[in-house]
Structure formats: structure tokens, C-alpha cells
C-alpha positions as CSV (number, residue, x, y, z in Angstrom):
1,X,0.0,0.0,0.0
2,X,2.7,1.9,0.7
3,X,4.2,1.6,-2.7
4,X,1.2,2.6,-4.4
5,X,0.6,5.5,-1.9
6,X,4.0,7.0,-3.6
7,X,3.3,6.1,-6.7
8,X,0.2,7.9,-6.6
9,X,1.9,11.2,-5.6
10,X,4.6,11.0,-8.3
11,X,2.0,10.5,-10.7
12,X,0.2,13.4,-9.4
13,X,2.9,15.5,-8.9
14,X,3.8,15.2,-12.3
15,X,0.4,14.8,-14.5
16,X,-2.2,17.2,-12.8
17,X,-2.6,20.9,-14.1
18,X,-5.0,21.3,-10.9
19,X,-4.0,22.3,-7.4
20,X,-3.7,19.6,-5.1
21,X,-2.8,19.8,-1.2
22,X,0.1,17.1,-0.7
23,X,1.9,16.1,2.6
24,X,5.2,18.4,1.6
25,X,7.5,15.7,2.7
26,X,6.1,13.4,0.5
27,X,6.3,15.8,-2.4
28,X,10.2,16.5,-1.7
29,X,10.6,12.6,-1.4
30,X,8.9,12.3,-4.6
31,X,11.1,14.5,-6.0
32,X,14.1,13.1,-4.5
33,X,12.6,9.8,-6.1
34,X,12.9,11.3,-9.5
35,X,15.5,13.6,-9.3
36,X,18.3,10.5,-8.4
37,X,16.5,7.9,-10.2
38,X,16.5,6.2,-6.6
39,X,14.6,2.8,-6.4
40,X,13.6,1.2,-3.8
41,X,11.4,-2.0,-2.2
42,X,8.0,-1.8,-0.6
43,X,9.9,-3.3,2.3
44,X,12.3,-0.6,2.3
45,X,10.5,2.9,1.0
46,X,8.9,3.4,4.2
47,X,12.4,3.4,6.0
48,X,13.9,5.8,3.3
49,X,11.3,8.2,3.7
50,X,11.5,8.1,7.1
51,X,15.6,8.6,6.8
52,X,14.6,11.4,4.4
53,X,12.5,13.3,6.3
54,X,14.5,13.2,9.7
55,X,17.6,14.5,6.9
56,X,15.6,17.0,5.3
57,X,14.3,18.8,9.1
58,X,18.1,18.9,9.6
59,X,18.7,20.8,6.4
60,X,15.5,23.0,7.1
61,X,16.7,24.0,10.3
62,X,20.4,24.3,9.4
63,X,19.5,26.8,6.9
64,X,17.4,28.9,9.1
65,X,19.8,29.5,11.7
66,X,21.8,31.6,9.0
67,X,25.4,30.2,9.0
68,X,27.9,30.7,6.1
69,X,27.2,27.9,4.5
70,X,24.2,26.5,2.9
71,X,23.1,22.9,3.1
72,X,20.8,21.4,0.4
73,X,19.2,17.9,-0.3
74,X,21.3,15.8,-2.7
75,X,21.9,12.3,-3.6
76,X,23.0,11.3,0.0
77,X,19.1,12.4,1.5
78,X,18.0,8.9,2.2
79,X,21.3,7.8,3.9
80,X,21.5,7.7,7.7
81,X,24.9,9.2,8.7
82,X,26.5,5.0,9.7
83,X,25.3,4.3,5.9
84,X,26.7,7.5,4.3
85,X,30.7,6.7,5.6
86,X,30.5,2.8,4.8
87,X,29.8,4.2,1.4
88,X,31.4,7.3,0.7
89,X,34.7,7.6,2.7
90,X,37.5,5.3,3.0
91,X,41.0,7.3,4.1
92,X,42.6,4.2,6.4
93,X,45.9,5.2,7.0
94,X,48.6,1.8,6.4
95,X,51.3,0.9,8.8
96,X,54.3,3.2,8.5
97,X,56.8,0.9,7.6
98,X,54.9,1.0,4.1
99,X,56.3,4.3,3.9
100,X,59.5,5.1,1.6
101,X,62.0,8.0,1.8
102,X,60.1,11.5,0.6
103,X,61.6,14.9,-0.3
104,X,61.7,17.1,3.3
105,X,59.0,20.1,2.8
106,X,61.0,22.4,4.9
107,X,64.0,22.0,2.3
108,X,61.9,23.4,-0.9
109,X,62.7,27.2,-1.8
110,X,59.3,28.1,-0.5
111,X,57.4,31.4,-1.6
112,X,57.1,34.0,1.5
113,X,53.8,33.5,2.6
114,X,53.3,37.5,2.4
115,X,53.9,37.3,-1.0
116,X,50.8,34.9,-1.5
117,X,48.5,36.5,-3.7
118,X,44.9,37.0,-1.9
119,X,43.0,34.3,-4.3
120,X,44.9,31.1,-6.4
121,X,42.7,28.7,-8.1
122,X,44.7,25.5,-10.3
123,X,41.3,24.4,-11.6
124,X,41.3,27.9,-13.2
125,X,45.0,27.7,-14.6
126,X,44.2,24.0,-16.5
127,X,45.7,21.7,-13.7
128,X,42.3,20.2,-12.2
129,X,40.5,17.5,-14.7
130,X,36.5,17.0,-13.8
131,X,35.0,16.5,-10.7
132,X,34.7,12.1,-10.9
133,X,32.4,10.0,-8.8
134,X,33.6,7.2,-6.9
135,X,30.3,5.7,-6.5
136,X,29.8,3.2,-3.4
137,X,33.3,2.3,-3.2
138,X,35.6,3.5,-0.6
139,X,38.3,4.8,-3.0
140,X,38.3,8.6,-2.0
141,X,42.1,8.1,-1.7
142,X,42.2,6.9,-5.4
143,X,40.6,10.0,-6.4
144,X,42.7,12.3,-3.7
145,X,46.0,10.9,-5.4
146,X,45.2,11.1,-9.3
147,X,43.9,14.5,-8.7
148,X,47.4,15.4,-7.2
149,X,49.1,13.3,-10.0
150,X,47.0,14.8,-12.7
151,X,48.1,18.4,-11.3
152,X,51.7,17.5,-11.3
153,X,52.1,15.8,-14.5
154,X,50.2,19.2,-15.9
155,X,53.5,21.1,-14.2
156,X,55.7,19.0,-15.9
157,X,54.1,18.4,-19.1
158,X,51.6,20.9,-20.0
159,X,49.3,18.1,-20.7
160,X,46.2,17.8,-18.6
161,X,45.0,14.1,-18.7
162,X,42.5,12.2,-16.5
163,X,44.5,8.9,-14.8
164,X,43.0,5.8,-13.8
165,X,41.6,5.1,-10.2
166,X,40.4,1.8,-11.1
167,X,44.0,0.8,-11.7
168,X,45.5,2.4,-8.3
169,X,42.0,0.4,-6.6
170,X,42.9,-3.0,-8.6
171,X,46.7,-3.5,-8.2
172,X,47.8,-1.6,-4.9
173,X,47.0,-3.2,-2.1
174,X,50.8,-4.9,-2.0
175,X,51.2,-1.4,-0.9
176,X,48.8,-1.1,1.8
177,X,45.8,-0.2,-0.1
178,X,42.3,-2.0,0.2
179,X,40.2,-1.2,-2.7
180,X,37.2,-0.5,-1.8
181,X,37.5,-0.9,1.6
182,X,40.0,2.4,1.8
183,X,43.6,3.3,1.3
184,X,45.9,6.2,1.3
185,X,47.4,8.7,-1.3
186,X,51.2,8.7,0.2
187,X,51.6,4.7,-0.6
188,X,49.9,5.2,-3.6
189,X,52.8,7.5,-4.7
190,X,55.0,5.0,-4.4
191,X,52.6,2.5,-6.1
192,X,53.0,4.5,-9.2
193,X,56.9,5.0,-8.9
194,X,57.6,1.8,-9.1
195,X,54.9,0.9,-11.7
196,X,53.5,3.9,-13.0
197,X,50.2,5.2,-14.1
198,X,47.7,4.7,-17.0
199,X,45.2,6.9,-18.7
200,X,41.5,6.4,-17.3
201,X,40.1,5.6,-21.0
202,X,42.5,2.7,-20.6
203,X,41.7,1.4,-17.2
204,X,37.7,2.7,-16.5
205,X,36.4,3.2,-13.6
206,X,34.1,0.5,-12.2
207,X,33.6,1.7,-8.3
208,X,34.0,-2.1,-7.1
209,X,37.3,-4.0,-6.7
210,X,38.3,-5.8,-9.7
211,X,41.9,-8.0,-10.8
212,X,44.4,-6.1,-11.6
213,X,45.2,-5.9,-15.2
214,X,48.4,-4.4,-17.5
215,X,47.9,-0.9,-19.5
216,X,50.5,1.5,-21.3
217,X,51.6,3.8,-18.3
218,X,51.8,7.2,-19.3
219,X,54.0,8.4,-16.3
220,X,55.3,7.4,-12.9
221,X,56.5,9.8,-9.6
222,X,59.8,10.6,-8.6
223,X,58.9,10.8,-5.0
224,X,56.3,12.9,-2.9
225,X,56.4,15.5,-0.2
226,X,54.9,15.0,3.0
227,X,54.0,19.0,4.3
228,X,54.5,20.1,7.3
229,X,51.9,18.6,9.5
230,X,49.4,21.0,11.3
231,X,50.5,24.2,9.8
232,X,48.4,26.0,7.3
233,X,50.8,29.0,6.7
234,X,52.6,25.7,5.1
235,X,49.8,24.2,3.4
236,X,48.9,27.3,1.7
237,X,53.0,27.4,0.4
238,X,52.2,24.1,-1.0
239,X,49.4,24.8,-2.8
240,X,51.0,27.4,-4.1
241,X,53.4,24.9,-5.6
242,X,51.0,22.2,-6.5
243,X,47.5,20.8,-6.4
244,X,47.5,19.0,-2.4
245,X,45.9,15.6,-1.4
246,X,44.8,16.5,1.8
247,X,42.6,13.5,4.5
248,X,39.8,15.0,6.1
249,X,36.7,13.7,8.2
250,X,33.4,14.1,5.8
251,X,30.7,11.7,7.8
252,X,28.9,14.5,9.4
253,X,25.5,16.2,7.8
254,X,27.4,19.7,7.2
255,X,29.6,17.9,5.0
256,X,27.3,15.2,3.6
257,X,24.1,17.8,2.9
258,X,26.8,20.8,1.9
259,X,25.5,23.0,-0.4
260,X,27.4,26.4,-0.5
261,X,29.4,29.1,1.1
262,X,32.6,28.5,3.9
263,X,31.9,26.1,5.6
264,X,33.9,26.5,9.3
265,X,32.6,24.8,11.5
266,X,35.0,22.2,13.8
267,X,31.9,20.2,14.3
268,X,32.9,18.1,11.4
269,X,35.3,16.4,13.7
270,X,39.1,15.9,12.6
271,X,38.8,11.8,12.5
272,X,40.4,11.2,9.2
273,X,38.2,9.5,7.1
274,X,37.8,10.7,3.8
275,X,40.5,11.8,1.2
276,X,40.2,15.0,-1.2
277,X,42.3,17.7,-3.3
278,X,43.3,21.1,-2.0
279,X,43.3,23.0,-5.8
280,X,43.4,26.5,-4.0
281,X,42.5,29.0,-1.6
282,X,40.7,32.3,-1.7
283,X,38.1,35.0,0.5
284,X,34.4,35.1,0.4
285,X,32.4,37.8,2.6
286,X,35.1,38.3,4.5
287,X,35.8,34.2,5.5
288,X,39.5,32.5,4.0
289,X,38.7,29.6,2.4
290,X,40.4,26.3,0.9
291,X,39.1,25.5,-2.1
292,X,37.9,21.4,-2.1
293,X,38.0,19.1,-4.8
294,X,35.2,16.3,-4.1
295,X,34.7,13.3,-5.4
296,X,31.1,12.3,-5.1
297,X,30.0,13.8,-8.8
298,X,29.3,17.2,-9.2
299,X,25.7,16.9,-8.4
300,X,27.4,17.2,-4.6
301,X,28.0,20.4,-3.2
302,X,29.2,23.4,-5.7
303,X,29.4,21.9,-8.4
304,X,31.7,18.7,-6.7
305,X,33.5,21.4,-4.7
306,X,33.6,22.4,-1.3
307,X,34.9,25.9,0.4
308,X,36.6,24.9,3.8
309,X,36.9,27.6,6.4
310,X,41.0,28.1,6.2
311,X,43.7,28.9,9.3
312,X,41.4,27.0,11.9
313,X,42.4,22.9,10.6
314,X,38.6,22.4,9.9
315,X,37.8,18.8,9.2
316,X,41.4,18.0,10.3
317,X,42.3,19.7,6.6
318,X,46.6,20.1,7.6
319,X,47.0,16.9,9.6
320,X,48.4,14.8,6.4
321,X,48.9,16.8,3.4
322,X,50.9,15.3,0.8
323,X,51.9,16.0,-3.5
324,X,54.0,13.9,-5.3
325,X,56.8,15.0,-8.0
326,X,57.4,14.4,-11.1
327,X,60.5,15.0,-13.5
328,X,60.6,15.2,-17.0
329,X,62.5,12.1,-17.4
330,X,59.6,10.0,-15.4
331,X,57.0,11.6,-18.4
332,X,56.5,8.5,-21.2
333,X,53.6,10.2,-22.7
């Protein structure tokens, strides 16, 4: 009954030109329904619009207490919070003896941080490929680390190319990595160092864990830098060198149901869960920002992006940043 209860709405929703009184949940559910193609059981719709409608009050009343930030309902509105970081995160950080030698930050002929311009943006300068989607598969550090990869091989090559996640998912996990199940982008570095890195056209993306397979590499790392730990005056140096993998915690409802606007608020936590790419920083009414490369579509936040409040370590945002290097002489393609 259920079922046809909701069927009944959409159809009505969509087909009558008169004015009809609906429960308003039910007509935002509805919408939801078609909007993300969701489908669901008659066991189970009764749960999701239960989950929706406890998310969407949160959003309501978020929104009315006139914060910085916006939240909005997206694909992620019929997800309880436990559901939305088995699916959608998956930063586990490996044992450090799977850690190789990296270039000291502190050594690098660093730009004063003075002479920082006010606003820098490396999606705007051709160094940042599409936002991607990993799907239901915790590969966020997949993502995090060809984004990085993707910027550096732009530096070195003046190419901008879109590398393979589903290779880095299938064939690292000598390295510490666990496919779906999470990973990191530092041992990923040395994943592709020692065996490179292929185009994504050549290895698609499938968002499950899948045998490894051989493709034409197109380049490998040098090494990466580890920056300074907790210290956004060097974060902010490094970005100014290069796009930043950066872990973060993302399993709270201001970052799941983000919309727009800087959002600074610590109660995101700082328990590392979820991997992303730092492509630059900037000011908006009067709040710093980092500027957040996602990678749950662009359908997620601003357009896949995310402004996080900057100089406070929101979401834990300094506490591993990492970008690897690449030489000329590690460029095949």
C-alpha cells in the first residue's frame, strides 16, 4: 500500500494541471525519487522516507539558523549518517613501515607566505580535470591521489589528462591499499613510482574492486612531499606549488548535505576518514577559504566542490597533506 501511496503522488505530482494539497514531505521525497532515479522496495521505502524526512528537518533547520554555508538535499538524502561513511569515505591510513623515503617540505625554496597572492585557483589555470564519482566504493584516496598526480604531470608536461583510479584500486594493495574498503594517497605515490600510471580511458572506472590488469603507463613519480603537518601557513605554500591531497573527516550532515558558502565549522570532527584535493584558496564575505575538490559527482556540493573555512584545521584539513613529484625524465607520454 505503501508503494502505491508514492506512486500515486509522483504521478500526481507530475500529471495534474490542478492544485492539489500534498503532505510536503512526500512531495520532496517524490522529488528526491525522480530527481536521483532512486529505487527502492516496498519493504524498504517506508524506511527511506523516514531517513529522508528526519535529513531534510536537519537541512531545514540548518538553513534557518543563517550560518555561512548552505546545506541542500542531494543524492545522499536517504542515507543515515553510519550508511553514508561505509559508502562514501575510506581514508585508512597503512602501517608506516609501508612508507618510503620523501623529499623534506621544509628544504623546498618556498614562496614567503606575504607574498601569496589573496586568491589562487589551479582548476582555473588548467591543472584540475573533472570532478569524478567514486560511486559506493571506498576509493576517495584513489581519487585524492590522481587528482594530485593529474596536477603534477600538468606542471611538468603541459598536458592535462584524466589517470586511472580503477588501476591504483585494482593493483595496490601490495602497498597497503584496500580497494574498496580504503587506502591512502602517500603509498599510492610509491605504487605509481615503481609501476606507473595509465590513462583512465585505458583502465575505466568501475567503483567495485576488480583484478588487476596491465595498461600502457603514461608516467610514474619521482617521490612525494609529506608538508608540514598542522601548519596552514605551510599548506597554503604548498598549494601554491602544486594541487595538495589533503585526508579529512566528511561523515557529518554539514559535510554530507553541503551546499554552499565556507563552511567553518570544527563540528565536522578531525577523525580522518575521507581523502580529497586542495586545488586553491581564496576570500568570500570576509571568510578564507580552501578550495575542495570532491569526489562524489558534481551533483554534490558546488558543483563537486567544497569551500573549507582556512587557518582553523577544519575537518582535520593540515593533519596529512601530501603531492608527489614528477621529472621530466619519469613523463612517457
Amino acid at each position: 500500500m505503501l508503494l502505491k501511496l508514492f506512486y500515486t503522488i509522483l504521478s500526481i505530482f507530475v500529471f495534474s494541471t490542478q492544485s492539489v494539497v500534498l503532505d510536503e514531505n512526500a512531495v520532496k521525497f517524490t522529488e528526491f525519487i525522480k530527481t536521483h532515479n532512486k529505487v527502492y522496495s516496498e519493504e524498504e521505502l517506508g524506511l527511506r522516507f523516514s531517513i529522508f524526512k528526519n535529513n531534510l528537518k536537519k537541512i531545514e533547520e540548518h538553513n534557518a539558523e543563517g550560518h555561512s554555508w548552505t546545506m541542500s538535499v542531494n543524492k545522499f538524502a536517504d542515507l543515515t549518517p553510519e550508511e553514508f561513511k561505509l559508502m562514501y569515505t575510506g581514508f585508512n591510513k597503512p602501517k608506516p613501515a609501508l612508507r618510503k623515503s620523501t623529499i623534506k617540505f621544509d628544504s623546498l625554496n618556498l614562496t614567503p607566505i606575504e607574498d601569496l597572492p589573496d586568491s589562487f585557483d589551479w582548476s582555473e589555470k588548467g591543472a584540475v580535470t573533472p570532478v569524478k564519482d567514486q560511486g559506493q566504493c571506498g576509493s576517495c584516496w584513489a581519487f585524492s591521489t590522481t587528482g594530485s598526480v593529474e596536477g603534477t604531470y600538468f606542471l611538468s608536461s603541459g598536458k592535462l589528462v584524466s589517470l586511472s583510479e580503477q588501476q591504483l584500486v585494482d593493483c595496490s594493495s601490495s602497498y597497503g591499499n584496500e580497494g574498496c574498503n580504503g587506502g591512502i594517497y602517500t603509498v599510492s605515490y610509491d605504487y605509481i613510482k615503481d609501476n606507473g600510471i595509465c590513462l583512465e580511458k585505458d583502465y575505466s572506472y568501475k567503483s567495485v574492486d576488480g583484478t588487476c590488469k596491465s595498461c600502457k603507463e603514461i608516467t610514474k613519480v619521482d617521490s612525494y612531499v609529506n608538508v608540514t603537518p598542522n601548519d596552514e601557513t605551510a599548506l597554503q605554500q604548498a598549494v601554491s606549488i602544486n594541487p595538495v591531497s589533503v585526508a579529512i573527516e566528511a561523515d557529518q550532515s554539514i559535510f554530507q548535505f553541503y551546499s554552499s558558502g565556507v563552511m567553518d565549522s570544527q563540528s565536522c570532527g578531525k577523525s580522518l576518514d575521507h581523502a580529497v584535493l586542495i586545488t586553491g584558496w581564496g576570500i568570500l564575505d570576509g571568510k578564507v577559504y580552501w578550495k575542495v575538490k570532491n569526489s562524489w559527482g558534481n551533483s554534490w556540493g558546488s558543483s563537486g566542490y567544497i569551500l573549507l573555512g582556512r587557518n582553523s584545521d577544519i575537518c582535520g584539513i593540515s593533519t596529512e597533506p601530501a603531492y608527489p613529484v614528477i621529472t621530466k625524465n619519469e613523463i612517457i607520454f
